[in-house]
Each structure stands twice: as structure tokens, then as C-alpha cells.
Chimera marker file (.cmm) of the C-alpha trace (Angstrom):
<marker_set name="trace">
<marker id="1" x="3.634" y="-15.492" z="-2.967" r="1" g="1" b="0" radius="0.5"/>
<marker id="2" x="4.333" y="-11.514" z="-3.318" r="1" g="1" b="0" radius="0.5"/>
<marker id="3" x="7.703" y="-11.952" z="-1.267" r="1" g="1" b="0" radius="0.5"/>
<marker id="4" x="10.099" y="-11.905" z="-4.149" r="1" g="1" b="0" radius="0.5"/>
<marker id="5" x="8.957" y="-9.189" z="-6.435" r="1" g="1" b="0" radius="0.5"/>
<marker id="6" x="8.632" y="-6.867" z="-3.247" r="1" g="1" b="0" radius="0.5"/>
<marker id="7" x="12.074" y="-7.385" z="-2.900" r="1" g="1" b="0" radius="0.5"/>
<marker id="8" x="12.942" y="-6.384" z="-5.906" r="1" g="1" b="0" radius="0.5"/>
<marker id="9" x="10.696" y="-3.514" z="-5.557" r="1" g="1" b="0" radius="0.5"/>
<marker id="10" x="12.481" y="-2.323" z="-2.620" r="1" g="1" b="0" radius="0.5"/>
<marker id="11" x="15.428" y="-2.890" z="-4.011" r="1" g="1" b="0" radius="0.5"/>
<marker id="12" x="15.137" y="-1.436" z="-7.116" r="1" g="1" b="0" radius="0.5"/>
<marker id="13" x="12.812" y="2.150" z="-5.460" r="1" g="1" b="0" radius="0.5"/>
<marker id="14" x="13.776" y="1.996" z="-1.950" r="1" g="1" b="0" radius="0.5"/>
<marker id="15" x="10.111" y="1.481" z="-0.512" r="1" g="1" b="0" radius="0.5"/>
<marker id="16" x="7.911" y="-0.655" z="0.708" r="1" g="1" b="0" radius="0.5"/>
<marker id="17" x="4.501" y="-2.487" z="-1.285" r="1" g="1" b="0" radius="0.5"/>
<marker id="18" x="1.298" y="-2.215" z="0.833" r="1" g="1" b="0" radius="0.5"/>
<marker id="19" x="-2.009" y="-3.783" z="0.026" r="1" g="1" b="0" radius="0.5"/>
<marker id="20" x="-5.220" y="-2.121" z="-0.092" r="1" g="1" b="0" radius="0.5"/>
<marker id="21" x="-8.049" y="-4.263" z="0.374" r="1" g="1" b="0" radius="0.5"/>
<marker id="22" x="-11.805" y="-3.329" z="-0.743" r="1" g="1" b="0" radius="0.5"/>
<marker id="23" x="-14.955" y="-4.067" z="0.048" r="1" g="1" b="0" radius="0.5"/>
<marker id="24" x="-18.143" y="-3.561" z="-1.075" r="1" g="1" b="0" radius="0.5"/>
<marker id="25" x="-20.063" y="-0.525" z="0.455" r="1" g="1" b="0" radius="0.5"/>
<marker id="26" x="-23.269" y="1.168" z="-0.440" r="1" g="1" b="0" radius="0.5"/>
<marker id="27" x="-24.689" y="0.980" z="-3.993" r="1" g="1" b="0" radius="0.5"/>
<marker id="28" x="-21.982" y="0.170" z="-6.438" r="1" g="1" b="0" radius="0.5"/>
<marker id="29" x="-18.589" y="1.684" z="-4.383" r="1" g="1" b="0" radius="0.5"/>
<marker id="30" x="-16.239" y="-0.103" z="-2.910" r="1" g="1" b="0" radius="0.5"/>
<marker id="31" x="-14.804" y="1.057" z="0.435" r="1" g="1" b="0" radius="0.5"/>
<marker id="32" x="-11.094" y="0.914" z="1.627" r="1" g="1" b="0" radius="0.5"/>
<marker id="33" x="-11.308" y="-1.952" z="4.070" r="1" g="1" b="0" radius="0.5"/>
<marker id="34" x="-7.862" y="-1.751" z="5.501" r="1" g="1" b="0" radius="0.5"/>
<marker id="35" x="-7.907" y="2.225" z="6.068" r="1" g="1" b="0" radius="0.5"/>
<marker id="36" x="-4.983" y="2.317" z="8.784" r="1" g="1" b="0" radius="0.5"/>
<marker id="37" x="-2.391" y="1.402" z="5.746" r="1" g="1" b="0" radius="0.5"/>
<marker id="38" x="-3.177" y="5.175" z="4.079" r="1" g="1" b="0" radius="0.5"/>
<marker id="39" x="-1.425" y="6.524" z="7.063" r="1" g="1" b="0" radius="0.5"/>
<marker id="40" x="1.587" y="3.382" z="6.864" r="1" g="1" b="0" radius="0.5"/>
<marker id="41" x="1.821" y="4.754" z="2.982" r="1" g="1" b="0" radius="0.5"/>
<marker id="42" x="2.092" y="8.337" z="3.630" r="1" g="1" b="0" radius="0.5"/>
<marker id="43" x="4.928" y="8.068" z="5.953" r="1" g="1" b="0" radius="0.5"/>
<marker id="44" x="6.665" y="5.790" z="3.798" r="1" g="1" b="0" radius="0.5"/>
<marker id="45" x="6.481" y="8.318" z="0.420" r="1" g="1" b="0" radius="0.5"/>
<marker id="46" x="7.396" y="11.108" z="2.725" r="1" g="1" b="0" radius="0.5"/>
<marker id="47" x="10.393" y="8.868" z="4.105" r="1" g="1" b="0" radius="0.5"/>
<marker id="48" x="11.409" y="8.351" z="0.215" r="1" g="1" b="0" radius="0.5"/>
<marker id="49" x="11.310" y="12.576" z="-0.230" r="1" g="1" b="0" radius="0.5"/>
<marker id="50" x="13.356" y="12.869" z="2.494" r="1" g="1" b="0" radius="0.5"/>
<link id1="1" id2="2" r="1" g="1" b="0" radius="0.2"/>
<link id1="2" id2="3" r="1" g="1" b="0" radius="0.2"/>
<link id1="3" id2="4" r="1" g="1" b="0" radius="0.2"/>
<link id1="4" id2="5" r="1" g="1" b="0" radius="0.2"/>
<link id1="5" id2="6" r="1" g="1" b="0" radius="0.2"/>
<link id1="6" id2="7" r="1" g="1" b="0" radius="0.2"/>
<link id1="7" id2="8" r="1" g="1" b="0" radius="0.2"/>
<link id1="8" id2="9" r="1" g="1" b="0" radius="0.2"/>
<link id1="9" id2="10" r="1" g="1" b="0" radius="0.2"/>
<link id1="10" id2="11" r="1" g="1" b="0" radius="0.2"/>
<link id1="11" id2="12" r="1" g="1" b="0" radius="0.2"/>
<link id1="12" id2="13" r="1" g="1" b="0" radius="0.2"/>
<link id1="13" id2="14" r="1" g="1" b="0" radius="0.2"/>
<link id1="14" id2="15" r="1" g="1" b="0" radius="0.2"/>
<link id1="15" id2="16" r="1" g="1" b="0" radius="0.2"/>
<link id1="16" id2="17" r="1" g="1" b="0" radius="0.2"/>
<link id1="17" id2="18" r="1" g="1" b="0" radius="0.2"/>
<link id1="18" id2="19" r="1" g="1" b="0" radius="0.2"/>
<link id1="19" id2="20" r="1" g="1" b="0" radius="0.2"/>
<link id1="20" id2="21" r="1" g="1" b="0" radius="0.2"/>
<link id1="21" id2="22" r="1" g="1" b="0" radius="0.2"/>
<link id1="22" id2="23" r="1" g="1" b="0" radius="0.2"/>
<link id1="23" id2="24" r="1" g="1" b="0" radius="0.2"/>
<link id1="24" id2="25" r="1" g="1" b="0" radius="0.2"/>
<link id1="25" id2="26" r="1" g="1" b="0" radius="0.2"/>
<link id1="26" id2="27" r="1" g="1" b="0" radius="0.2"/>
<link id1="27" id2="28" r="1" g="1" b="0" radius="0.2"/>
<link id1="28" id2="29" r="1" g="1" b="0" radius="0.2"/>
<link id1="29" id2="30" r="1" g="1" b="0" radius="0.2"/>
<link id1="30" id2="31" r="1" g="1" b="0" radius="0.2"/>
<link id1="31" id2="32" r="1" g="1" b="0" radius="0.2"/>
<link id1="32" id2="33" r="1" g="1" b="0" radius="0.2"/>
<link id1="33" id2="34" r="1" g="1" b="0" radius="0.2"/>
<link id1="34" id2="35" r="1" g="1" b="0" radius="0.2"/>
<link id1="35" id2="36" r="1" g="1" b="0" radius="0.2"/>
<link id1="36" id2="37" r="1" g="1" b="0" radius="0.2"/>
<link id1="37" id2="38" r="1" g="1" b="0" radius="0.2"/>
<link id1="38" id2="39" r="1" g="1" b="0" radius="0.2"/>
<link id1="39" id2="40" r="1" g="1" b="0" radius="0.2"/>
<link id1="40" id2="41" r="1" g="1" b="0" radius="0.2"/>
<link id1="41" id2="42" r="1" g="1" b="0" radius="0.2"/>
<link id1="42" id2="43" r="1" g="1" b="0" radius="0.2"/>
<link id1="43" id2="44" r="1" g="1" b="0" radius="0.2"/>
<link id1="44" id2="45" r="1" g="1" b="0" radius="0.2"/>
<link id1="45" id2="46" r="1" g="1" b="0" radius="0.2"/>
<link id1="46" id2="47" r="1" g="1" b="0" radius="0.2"/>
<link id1="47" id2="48" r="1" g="1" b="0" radius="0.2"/>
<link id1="48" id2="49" r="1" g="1" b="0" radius="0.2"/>
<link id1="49" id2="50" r="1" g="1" b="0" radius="0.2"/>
</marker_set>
């Protein structure tokens, strides 16, 4: 579904798209389900400084 524009998002900036996915925690905050992507996204902008 996502497949093409990412494409064109790495093609046109040179990275990759991650998802963040959210769930509801305590009270009204959501919590970052999927918290092993920060690191995956981290490396990837410092890749793009470098």
C-alpha cells in the first residue's frame, strides 16, 4: 500500500520511512508500541549526516 511513495521518498531524500505504532497507555497518553524502531531511525538520520 505504502510501497510506492517510500520509493519515491528514498529516492527523492536518500532514507528510509519507518512506522511508529501507538498504543494506548495510562490515562489519556499513548505509548510508543514499536520502541526498537527509535534506535532503526537514529542510525538511519546519522547515516544521512554522514
Amino acid at each position: 500500500m505504502h510501497r510506492k511513495n517510500h520509493e519515491r521518498f528514498k529516492n527523492d531524500f536518500g532514507g528510509n520511512v519507518f512506522f511508529i505504532y501507538s498504543v494506548k497507555g495510562s490515562g489519556k497518553k499513548k505509548k510508543i508500541y514499536n520502541t526498537d524502531v527509535i534506535d532503526k531511525i537514529i542510525k538511519e538520520i546519522d547515516q544521512l549526516r554522514h
